[in-house]
DSSP file (Angstrom, degrees, kcal/mol; ACC not computed):
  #  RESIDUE AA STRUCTURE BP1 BP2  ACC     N-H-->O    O-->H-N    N-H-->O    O-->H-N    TCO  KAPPA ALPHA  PHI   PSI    X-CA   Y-CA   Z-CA
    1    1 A X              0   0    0      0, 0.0     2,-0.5     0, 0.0    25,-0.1   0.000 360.0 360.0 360.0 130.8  -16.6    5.8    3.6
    2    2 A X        -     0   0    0      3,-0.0     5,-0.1     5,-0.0    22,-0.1  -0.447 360.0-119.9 -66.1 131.3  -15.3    6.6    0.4
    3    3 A X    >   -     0   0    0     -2,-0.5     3,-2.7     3,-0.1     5,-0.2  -0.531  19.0-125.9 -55.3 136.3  -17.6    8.1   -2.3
    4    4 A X  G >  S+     0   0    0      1,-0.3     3,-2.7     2,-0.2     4,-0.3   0.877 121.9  51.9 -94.6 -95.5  -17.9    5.7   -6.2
    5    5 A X  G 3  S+     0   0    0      1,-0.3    -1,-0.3     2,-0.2     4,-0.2   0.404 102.0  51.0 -24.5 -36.9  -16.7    9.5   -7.2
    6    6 A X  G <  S+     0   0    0     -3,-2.7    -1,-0.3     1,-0.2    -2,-0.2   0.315 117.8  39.9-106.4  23.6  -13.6   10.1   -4.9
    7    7 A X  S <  S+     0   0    0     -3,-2.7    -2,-0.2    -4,-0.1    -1,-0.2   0.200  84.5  91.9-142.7  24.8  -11.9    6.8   -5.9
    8    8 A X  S >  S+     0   0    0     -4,-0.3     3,-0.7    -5,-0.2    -3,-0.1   0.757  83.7  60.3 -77.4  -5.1  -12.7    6.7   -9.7
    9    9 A X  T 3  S+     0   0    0      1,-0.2     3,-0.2    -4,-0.2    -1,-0.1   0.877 115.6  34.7 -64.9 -45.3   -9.1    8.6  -10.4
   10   10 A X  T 3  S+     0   0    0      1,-0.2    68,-0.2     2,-0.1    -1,-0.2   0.220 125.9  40.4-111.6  35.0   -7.4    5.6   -8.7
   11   11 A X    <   +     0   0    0     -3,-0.7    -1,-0.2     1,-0.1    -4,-0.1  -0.505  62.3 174.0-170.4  88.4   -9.8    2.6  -10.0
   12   12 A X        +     0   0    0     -3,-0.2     2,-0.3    -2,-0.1    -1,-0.1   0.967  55.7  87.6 -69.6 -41.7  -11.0    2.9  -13.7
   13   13 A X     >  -     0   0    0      1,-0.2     4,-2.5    69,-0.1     5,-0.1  -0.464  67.8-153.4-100.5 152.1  -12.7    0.0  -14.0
   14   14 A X  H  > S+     0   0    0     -2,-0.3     4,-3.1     2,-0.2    -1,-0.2   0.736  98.0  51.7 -46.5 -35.2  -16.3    0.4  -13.0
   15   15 A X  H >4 S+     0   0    0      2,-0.2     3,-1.8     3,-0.1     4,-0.4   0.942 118.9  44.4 -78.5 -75.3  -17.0   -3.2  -12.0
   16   16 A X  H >4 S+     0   0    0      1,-0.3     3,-3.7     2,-0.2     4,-0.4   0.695 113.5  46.1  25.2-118.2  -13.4   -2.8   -9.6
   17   17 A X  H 3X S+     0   0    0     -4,-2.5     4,-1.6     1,-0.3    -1,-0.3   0.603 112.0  52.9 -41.9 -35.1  -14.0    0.4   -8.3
   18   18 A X  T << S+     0   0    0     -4,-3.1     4,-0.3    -3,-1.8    -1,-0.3   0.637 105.7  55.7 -64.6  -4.8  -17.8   -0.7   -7.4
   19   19 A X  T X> S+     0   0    0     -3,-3.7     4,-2.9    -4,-0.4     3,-0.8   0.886 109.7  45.5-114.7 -81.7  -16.6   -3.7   -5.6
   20   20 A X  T 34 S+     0   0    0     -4,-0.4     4,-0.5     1,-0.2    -2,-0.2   0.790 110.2  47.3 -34.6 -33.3  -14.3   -1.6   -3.3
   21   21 A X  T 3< S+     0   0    0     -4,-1.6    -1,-0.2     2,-0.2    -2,-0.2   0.775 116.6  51.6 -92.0 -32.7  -16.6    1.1   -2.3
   22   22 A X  T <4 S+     0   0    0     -3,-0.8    -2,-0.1    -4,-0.3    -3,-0.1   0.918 116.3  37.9 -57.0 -60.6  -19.1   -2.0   -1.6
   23   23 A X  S  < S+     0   0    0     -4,-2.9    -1,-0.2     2,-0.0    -2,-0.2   0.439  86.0 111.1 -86.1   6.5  -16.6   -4.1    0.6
   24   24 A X        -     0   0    0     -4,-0.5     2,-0.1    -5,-0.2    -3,-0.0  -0.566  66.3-122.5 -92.8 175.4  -14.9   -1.5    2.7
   25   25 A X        -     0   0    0     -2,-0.0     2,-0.5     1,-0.0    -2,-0.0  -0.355  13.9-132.3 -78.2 171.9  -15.5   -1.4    6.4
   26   26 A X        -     0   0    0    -25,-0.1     2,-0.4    -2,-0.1    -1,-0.0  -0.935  34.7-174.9-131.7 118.2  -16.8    1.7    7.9
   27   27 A X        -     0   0    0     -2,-0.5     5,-0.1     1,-0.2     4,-0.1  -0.840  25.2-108.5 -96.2 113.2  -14.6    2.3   10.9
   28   28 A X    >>  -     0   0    0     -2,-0.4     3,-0.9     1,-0.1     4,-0.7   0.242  32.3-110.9 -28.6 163.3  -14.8    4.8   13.6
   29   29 A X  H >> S+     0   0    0      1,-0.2     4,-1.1     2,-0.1     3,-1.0   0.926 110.8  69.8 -72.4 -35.2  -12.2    7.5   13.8
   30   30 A X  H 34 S+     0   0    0      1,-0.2     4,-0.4     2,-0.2    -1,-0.2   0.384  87.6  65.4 -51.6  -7.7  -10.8    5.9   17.0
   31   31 A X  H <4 S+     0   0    0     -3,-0.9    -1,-0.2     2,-0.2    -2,-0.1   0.842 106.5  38.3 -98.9 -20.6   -9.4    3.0   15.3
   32   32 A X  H << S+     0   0    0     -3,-1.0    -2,-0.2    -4,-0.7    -1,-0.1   0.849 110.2  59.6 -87.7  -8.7   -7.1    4.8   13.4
   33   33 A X  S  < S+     0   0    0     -4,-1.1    -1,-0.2     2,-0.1    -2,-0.2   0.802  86.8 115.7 -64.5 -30.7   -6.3    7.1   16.2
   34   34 A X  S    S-     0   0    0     -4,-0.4     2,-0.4    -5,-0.2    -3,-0.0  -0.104  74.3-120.1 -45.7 134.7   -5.3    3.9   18.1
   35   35 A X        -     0   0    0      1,-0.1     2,-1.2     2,-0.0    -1,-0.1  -0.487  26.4-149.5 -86.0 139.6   -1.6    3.3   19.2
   36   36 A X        -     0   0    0     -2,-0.4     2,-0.1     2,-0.0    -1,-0.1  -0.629  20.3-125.6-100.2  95.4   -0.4   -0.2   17.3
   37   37 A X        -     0   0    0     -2,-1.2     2,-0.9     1,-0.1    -2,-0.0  -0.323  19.9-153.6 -55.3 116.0    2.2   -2.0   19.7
   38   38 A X        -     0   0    0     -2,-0.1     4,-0.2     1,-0.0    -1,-0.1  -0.738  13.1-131.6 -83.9  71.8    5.4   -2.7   17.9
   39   39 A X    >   -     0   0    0     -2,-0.9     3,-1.1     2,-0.1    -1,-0.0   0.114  37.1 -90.5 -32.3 147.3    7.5   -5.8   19.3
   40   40 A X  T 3  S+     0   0    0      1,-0.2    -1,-0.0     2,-0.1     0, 0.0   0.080 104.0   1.4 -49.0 175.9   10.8   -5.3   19.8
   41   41 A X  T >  S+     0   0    0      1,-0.2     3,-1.7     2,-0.1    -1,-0.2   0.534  78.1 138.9 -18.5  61.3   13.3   -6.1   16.8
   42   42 A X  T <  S+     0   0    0     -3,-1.1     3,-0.4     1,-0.2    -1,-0.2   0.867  74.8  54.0 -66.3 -29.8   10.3   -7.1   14.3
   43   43 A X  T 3  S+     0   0    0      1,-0.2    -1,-0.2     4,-0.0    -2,-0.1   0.271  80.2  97.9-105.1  26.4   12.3   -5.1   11.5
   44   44 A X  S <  S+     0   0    0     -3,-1.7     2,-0.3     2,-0.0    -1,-0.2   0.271  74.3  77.1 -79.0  26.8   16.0   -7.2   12.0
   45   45 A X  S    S-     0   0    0     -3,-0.4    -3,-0.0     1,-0.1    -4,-0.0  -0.895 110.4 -75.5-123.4-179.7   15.1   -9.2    9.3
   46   46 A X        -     0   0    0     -2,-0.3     2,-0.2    22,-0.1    -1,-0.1  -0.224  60.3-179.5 -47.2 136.6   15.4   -8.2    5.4
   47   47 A X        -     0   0    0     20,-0.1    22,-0.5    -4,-0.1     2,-0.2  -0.693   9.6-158.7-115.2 174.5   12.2   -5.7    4.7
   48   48 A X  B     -a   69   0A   0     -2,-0.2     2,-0.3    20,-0.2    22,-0.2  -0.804  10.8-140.4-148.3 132.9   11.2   -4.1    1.7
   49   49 A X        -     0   0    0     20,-2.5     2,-0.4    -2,-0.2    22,-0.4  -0.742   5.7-158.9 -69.1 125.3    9.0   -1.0    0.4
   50   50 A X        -     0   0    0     -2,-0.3     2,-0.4    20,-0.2    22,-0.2  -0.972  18.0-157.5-103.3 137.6    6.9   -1.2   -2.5
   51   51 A X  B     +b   72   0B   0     20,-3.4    22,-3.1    -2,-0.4     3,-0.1  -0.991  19.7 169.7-103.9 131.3    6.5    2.4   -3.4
   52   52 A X        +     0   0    0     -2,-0.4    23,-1.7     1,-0.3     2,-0.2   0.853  57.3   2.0-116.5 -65.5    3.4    3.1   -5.4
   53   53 A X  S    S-     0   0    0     21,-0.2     3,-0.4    24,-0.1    -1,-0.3  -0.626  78.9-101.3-140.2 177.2    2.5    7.2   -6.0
   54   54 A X  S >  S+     0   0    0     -2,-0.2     3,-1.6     1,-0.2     4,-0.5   0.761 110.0  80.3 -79.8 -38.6    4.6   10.2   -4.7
   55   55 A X  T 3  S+     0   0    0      1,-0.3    -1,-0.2     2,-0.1     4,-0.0   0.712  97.9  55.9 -15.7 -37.1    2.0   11.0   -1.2
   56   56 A X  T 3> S+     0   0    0     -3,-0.4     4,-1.6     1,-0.1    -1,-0.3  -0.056  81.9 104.1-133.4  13.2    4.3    8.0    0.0
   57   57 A X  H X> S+     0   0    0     -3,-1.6     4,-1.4     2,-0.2     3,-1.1   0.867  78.5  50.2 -55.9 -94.5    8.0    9.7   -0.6
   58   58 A X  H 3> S+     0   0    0     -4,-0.5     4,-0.8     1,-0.3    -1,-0.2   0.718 110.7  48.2 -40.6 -11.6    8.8   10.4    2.4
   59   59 A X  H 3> S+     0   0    0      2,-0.1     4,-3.0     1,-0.1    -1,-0.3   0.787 106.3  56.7 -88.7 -23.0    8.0    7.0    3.7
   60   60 A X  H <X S+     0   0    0     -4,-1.6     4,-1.4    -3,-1.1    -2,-0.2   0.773 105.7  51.7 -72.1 -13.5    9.8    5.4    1.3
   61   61 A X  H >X S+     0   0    0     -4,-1.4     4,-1.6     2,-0.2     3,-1.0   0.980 106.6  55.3 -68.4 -63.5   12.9    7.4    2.3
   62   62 A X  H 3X S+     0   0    0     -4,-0.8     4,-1.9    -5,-0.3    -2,-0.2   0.829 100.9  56.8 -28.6 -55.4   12.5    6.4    5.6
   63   63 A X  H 3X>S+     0   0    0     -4,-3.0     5,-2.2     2,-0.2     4,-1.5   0.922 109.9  44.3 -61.4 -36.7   12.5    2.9    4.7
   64   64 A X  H X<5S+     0   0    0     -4,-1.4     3,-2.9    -3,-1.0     4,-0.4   0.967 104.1  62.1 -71.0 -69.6   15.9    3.3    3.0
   65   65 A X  H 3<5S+     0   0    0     -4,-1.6    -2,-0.2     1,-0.3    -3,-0.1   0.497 105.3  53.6  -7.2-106.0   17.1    5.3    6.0
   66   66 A X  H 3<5S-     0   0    0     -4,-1.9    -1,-0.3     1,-0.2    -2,-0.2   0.508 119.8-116.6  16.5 -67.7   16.3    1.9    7.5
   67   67 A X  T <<5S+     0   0    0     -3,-2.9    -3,-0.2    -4,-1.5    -1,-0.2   0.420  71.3 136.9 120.5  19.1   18.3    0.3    5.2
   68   68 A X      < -     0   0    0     -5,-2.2     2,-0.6    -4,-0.4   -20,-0.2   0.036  61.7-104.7 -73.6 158.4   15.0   -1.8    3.7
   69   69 A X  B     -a   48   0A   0    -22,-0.5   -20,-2.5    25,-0.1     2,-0.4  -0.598  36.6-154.3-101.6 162.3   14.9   -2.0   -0.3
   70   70 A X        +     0   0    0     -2,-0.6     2,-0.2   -22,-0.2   -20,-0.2  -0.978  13.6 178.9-139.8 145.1   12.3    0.4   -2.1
   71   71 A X        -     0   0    0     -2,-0.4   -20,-3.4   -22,-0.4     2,-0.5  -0.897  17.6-136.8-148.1 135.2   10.8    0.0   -5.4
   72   72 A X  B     +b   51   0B   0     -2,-0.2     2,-0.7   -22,-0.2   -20,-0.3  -0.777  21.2 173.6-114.3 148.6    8.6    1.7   -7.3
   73   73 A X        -     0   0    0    -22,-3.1     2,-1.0    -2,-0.5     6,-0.1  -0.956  37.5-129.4-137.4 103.0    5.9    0.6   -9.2
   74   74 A X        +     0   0    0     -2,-0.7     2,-0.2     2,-0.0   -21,-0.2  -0.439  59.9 106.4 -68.7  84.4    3.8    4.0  -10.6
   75   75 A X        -     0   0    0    -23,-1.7     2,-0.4    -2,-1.0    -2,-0.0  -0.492  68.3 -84.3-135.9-157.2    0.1    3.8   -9.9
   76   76 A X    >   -     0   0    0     -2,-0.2     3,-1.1   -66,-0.1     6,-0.2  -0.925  57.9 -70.3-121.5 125.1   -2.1    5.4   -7.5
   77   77 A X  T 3  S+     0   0    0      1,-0.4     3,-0.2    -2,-0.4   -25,-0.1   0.149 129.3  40.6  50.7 -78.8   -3.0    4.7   -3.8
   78   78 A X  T >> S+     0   0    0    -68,-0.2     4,-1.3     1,-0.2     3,-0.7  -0.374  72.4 131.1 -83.2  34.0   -5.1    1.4   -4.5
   79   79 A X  H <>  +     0   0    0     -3,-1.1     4,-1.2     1,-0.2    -1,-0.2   0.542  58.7  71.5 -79.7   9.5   -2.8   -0.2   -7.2
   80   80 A X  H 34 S+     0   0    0     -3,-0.2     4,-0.2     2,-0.2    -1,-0.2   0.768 115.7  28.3 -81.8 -19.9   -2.6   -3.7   -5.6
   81   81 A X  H <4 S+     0   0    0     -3,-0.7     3,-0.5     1,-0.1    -2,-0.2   0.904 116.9  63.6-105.9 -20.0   -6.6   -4.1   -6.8
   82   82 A X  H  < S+     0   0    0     -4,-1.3    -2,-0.2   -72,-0.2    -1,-0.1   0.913 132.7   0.5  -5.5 -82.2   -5.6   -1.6   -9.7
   83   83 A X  S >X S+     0   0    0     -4,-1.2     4,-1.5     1,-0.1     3,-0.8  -0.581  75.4 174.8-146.0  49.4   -2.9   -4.4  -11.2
   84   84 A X  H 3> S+     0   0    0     -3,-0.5     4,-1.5     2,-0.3     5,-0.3   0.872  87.8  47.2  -8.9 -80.3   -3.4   -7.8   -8.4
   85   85 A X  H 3> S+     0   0    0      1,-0.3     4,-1.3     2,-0.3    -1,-0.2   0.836 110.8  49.4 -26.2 -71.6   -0.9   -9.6  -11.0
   86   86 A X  H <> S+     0   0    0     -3,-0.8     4,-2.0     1,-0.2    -1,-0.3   0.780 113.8  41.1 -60.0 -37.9    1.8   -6.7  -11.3
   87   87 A X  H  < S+     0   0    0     -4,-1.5     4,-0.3     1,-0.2    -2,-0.3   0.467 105.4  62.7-132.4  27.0    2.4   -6.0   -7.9
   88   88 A X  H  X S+     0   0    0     -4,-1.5     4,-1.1    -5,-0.3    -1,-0.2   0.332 110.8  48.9 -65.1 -30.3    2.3   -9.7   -6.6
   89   89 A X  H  X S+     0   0    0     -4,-1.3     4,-2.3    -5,-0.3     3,-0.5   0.968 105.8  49.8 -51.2 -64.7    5.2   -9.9   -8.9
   90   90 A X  H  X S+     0   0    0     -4,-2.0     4,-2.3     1,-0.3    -3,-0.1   0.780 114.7  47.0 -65.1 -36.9    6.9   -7.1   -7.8
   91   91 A X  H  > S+     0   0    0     -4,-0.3     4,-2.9     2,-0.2    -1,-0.3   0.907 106.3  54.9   4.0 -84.9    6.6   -8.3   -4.3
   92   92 A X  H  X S+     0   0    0     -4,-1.1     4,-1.5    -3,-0.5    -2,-0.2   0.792 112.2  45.5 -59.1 -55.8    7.6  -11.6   -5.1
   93   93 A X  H >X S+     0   0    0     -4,-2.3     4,-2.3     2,-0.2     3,-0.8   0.993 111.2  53.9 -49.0 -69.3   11.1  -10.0   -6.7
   94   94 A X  H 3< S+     0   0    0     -4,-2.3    -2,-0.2     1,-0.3    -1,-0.2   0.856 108.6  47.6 -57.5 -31.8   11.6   -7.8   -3.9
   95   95 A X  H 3< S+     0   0    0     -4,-2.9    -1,-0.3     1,-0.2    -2,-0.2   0.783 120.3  35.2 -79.7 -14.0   11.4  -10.8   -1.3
   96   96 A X  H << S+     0   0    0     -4,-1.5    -2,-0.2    -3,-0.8    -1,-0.2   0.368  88.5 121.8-101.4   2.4   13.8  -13.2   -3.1
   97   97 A X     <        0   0    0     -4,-2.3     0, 0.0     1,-0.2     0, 0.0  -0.420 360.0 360.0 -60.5 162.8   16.0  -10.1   -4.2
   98   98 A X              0   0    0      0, 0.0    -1,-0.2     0, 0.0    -4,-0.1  -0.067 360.0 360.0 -52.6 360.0   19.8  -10.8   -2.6
């Protein structure tokens, strides 16, 4: 579980950040060790990346490798409950983009 302390960097406001730390689950290590089965061709249709902080470069390359569209929107880790609003837009753009 995260500590109120190791996610005030990426969630200033108090009310926010208490409201995550509150709701998340606390999950074994085994679930993220867990293999996730990946149907065949799930990514032949249009995809997209939303890129958020720099930790996340090197997937977002990947995804263009892919050929997927990347955008970056400059926050931290948590910046869909950061700015809900903002990056439901940007979304929104990146799925009706051409």
């Amino acid at each position: 579980m995260w500590d109120e302390a190791d996610v005030a960097p990426m969630l200033p406001d108090p009310e926010v950040r208490r409201m995550v730390v509150q709701e998340q689950p606390a999950l074994p290590l085994s679930y993220y060790e867990q293999h996730v089965p990946v149907p065949d061709g799930w990514d032949d249709h249009p995809c997209s990346y939303l890129l958020f902080s720099p930790p996340y470069d090197d997937l977002a390359a990947e995804a263009r490798d892919r050929g997927w569209r990347v955008a970056h929107l400059p926050g931290t880790h948590l910046h869909q409950v950061v700015e809900p609003a903002g990056t439901a837009r940007r979304l929104v753009e990146l799925a009706t983009e051409p």
